[in-house]
KOLGUKE-716684 format. One record per residue: x, y, z of N, C-alpha, C in turn; residue in one letter; residue number from 1. Coordinates in Angstrom, 2 decimals. Layout:
X	Y	Z	X	Y	Z	X	Y	Z	A	NUM
...
//
This chain:
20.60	10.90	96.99	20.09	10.37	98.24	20.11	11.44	99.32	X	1
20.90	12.03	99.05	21.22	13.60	100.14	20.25	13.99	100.13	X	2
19.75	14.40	99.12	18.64	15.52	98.71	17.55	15.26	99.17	X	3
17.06	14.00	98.95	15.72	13.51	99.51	15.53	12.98	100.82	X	4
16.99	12.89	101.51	16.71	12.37	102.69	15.98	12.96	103.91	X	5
16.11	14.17	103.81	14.97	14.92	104.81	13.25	15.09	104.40	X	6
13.35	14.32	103.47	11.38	14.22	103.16	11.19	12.75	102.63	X	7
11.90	11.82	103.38	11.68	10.65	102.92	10.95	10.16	103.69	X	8
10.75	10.68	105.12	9.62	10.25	106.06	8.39	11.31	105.66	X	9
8.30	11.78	105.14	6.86	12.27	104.41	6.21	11.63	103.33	X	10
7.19	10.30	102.89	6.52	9.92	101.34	5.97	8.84	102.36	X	11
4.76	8.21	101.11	4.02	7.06	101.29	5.07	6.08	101.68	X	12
4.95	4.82	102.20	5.53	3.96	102.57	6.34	3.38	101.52	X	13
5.00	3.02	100.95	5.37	1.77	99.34	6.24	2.96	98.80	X	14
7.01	4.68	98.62	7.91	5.06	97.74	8.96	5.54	98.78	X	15
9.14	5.24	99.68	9.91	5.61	100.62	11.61	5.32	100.45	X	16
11.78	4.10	99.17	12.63	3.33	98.83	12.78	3.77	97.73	X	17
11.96	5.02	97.29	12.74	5.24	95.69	14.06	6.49	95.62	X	18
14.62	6.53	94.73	15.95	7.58	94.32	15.07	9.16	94.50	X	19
14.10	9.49	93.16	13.94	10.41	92.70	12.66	10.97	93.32	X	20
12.12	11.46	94.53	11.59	12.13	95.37	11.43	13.67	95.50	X	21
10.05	13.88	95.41	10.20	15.70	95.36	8.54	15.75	96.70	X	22
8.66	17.39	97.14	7.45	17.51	97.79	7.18	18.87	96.92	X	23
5.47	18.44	96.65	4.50	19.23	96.02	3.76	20.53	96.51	X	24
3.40	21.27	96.51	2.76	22.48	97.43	1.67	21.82	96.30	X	25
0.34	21.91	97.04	-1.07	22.24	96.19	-1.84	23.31	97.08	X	26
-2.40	24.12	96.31	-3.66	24.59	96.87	-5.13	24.10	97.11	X	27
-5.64	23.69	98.15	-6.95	23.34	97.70	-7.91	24.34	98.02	X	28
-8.62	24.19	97.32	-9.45	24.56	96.55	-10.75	25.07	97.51	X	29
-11.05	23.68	98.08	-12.22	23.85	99.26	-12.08	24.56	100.52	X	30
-10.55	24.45	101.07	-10.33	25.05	102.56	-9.04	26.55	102.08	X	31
-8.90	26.57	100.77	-8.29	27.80	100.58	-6.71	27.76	101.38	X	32
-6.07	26.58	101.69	-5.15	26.28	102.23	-4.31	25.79	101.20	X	33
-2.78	25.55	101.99	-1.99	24.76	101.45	-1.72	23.59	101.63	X	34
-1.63	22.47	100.42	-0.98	21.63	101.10	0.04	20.00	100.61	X	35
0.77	20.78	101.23	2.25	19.33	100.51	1.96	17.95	100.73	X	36
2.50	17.41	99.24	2.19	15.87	98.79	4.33	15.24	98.60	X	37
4.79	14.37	99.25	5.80	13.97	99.08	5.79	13.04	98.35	X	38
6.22	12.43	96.95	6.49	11.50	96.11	7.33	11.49	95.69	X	39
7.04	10.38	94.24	8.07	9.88	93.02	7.75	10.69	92.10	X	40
8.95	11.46	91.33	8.80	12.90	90.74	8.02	12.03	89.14	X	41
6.76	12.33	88.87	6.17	12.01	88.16	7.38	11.88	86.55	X	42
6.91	10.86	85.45	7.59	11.36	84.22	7.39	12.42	83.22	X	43
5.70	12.66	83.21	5.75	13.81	83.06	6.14	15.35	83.22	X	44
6.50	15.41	84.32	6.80	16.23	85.36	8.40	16.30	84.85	X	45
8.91	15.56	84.90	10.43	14.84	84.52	10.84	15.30	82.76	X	46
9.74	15.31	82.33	9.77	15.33	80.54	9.54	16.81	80.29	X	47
8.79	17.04	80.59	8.55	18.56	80.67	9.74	19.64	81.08	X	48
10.38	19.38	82.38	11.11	20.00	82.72	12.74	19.42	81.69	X	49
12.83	18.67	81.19	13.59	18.46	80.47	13.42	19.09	79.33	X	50
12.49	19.61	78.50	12.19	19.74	77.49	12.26	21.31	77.84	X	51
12.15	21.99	78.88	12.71	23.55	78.97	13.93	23.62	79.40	X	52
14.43	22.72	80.00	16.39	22.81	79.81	16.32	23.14	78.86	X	53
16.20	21.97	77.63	16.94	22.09	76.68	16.51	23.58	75.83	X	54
15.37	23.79	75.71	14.53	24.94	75.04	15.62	26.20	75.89	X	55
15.86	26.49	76.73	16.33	27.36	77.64	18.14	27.40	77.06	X	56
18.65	26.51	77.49	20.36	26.13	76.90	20.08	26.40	75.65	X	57
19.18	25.42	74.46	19.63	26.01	73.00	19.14	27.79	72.82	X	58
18.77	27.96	73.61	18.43	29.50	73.25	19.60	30.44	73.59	X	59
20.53	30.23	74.39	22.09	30.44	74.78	22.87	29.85	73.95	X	60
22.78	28.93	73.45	24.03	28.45	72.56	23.46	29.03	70.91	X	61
22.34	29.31	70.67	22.11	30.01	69.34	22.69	31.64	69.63	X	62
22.28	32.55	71.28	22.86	33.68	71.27	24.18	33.07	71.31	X	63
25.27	32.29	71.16	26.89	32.32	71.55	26.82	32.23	70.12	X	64
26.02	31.62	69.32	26.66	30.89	67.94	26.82	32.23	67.40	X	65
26.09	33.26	67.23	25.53	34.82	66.77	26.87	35.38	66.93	X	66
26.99	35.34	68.44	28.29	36.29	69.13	29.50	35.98	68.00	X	67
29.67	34.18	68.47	31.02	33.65	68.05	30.62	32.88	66.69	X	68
30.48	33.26	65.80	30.00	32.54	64.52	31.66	31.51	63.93	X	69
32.66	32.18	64.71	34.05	30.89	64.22	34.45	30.39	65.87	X	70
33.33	29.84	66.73	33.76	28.98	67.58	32.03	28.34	68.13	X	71
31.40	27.90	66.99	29.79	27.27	67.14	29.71	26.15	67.87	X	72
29.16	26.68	68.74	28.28	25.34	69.86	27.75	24.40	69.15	X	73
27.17	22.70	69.40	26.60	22.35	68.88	25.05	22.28	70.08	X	74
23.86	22.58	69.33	22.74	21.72	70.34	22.00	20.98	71.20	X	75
21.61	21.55	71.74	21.74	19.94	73.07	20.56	19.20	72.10	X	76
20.19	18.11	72.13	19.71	17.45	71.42	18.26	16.82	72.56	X	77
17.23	16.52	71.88	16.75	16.07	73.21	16.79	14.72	73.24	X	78
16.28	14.24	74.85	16.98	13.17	75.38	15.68	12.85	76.56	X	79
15.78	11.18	76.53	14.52	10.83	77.49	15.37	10.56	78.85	X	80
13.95	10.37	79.71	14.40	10.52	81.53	15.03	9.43	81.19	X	81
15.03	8.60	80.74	15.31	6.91	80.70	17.04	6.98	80.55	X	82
17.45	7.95	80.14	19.03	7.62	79.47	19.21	8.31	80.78	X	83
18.77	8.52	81.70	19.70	8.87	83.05	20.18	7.92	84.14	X	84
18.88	6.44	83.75	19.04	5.42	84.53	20.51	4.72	84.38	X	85
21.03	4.43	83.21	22.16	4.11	82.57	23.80	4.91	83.68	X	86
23.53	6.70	84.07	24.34	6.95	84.41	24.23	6.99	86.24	X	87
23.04	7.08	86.56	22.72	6.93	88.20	23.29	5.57	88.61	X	88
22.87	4.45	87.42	23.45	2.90	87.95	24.65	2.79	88.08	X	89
25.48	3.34	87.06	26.96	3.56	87.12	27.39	4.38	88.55	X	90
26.84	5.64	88.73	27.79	6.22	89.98	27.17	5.31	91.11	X	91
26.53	4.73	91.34	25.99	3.88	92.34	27.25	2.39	91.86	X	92
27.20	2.27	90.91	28.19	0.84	91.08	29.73	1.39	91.32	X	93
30.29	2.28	90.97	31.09	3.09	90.84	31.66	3.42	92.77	X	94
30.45	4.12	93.59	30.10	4.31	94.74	30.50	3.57	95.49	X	95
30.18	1.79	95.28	29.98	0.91	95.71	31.19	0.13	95.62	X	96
32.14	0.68	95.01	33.25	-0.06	95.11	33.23	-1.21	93.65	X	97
32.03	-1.14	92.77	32.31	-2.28	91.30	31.37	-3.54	92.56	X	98
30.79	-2.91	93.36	29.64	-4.26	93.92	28.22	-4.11	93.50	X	99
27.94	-5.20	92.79	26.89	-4.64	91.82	25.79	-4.90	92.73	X	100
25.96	-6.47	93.60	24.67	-6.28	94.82	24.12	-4.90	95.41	X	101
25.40	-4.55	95.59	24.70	-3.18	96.16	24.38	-1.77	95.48	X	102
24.89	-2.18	94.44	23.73	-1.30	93.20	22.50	-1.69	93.18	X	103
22.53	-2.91	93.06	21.16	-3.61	92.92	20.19	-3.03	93.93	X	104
20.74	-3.42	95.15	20.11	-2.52	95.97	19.26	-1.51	96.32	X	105
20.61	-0.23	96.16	20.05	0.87	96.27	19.26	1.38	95.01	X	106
19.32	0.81	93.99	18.67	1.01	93.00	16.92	0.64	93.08	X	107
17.24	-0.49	93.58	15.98	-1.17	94.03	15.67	-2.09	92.72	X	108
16.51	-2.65	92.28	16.22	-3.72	90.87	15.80	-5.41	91.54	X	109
14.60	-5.99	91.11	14.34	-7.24	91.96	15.50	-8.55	91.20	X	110
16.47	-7.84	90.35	17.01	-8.40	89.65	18.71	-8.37	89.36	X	111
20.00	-8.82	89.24	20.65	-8.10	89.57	21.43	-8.26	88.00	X	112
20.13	-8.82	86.98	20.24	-8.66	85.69	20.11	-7.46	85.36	X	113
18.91	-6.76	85.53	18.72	-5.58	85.28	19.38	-4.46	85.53	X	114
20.12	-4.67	87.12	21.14	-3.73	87.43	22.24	-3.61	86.13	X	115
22.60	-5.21	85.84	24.14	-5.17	84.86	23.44	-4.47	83.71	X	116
22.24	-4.31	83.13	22.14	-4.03	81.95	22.48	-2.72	81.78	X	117
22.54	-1.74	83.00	22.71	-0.78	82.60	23.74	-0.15	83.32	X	118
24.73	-1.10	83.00	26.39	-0.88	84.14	26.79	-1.48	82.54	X	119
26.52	-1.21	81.12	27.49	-0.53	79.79	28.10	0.45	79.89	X	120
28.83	0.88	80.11	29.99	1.77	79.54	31.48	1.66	80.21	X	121
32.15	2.68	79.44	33.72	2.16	79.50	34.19	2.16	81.06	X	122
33.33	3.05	81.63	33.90	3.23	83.09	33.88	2.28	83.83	X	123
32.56	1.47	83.61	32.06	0.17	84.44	33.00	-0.72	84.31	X	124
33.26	-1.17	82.62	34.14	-2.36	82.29	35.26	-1.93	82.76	X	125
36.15	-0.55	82.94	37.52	-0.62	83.43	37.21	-1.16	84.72	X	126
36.17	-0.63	85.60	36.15	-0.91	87.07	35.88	-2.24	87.44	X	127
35.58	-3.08	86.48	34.99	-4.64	86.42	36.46	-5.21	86.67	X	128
37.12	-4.72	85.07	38.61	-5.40	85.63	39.04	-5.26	86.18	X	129
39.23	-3.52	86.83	40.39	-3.85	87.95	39.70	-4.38	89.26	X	130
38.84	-4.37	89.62	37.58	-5.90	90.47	38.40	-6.92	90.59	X	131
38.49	-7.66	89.16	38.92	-9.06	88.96	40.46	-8.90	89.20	X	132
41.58	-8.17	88.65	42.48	-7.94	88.62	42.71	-7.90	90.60	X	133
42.01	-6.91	91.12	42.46	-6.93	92.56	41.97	-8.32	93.20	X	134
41.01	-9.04	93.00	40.76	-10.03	93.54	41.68	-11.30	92.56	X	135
41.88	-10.96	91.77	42.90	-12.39	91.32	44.33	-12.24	92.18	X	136
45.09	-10.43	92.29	45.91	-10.63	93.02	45.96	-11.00	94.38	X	137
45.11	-10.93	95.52	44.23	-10.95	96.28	44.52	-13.33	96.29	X	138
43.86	-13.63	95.22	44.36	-14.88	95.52	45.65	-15.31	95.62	X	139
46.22	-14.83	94.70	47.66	-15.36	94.44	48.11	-15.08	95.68	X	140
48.32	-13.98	96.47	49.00	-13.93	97.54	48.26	-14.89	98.89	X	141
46.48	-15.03	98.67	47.27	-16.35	99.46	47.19	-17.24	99.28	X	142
47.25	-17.71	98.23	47.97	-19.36	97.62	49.38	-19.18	97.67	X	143
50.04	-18.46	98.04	51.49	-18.22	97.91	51.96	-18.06	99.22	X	144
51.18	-17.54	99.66	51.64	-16.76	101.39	52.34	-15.63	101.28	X	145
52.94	-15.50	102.60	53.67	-14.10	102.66	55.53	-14.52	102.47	X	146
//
């Protein structure tokens, strides 16, 4: 959210509310000028540049494997934009204190099903319980008083 917050008043309205925001330089063509487009970082755009990470890193971990042939790297393997949604939802619920509304939120899910679907993993469920755990103690003290 850091990152994009100084060109978020340059995007269109309707993406003004999204996470993943970049500004474009184009040349055109007709006036021989420049000129910047602020959006939602295309998936292509997204796939591509993923696909030379990895091309780039395994080409370093094949020179280490060479170097160190008795301490071998394994591969980065490739991997879609999609398995990043899984970990952005987490540091956003995480962020948020284990409040998933406001994952929901900033995520922008019209759903706050969709948010949980991808608040799986171990980090979430520890942070779920200790949620419930602080709010069960949270009752007891005051059904009990002081």
């Amino acid at each position: 959210l850091a990152l994009t917050e100084p060109i978020i008043a340059t995007a269109p309205p309707s993406e003004q509310d999204r996470l993943f925001l970049t500004r474009s330089i184009h040349k055109e063509h007709s006036r021989r000028s420049l000129r910047s487009r602020t959006g939602v970082i295309e998936h292509t755009v997204l796939r591509r540049a993923i696909l030379r990470f990895i091309e780039r890193a395994n080409q370093r971990i094949d020179a280490w494997n060479t170097d160190h042939p008795d301490q071998l790297r394994e591969p980065i393997a490739d991997f879609a934009p999609a398995l990043f949604r899984g970990s952005v939802a987490t540091e956003h619920y995480r962020a948020s204190g284990g409040d998933v509304l406001v994952a929901q939120s900033i995520l922008n899910h019209a759903s706050v099903a969709t948010t949980e679907t991808y608040l799986k993993s171990e980090e979430t469920t520890r942070l779920q319980r200790q949620t419930i755990a602080h709010l069960q103690e949270q009752m007891i003290n005051w059904v009990l008083g002081p």
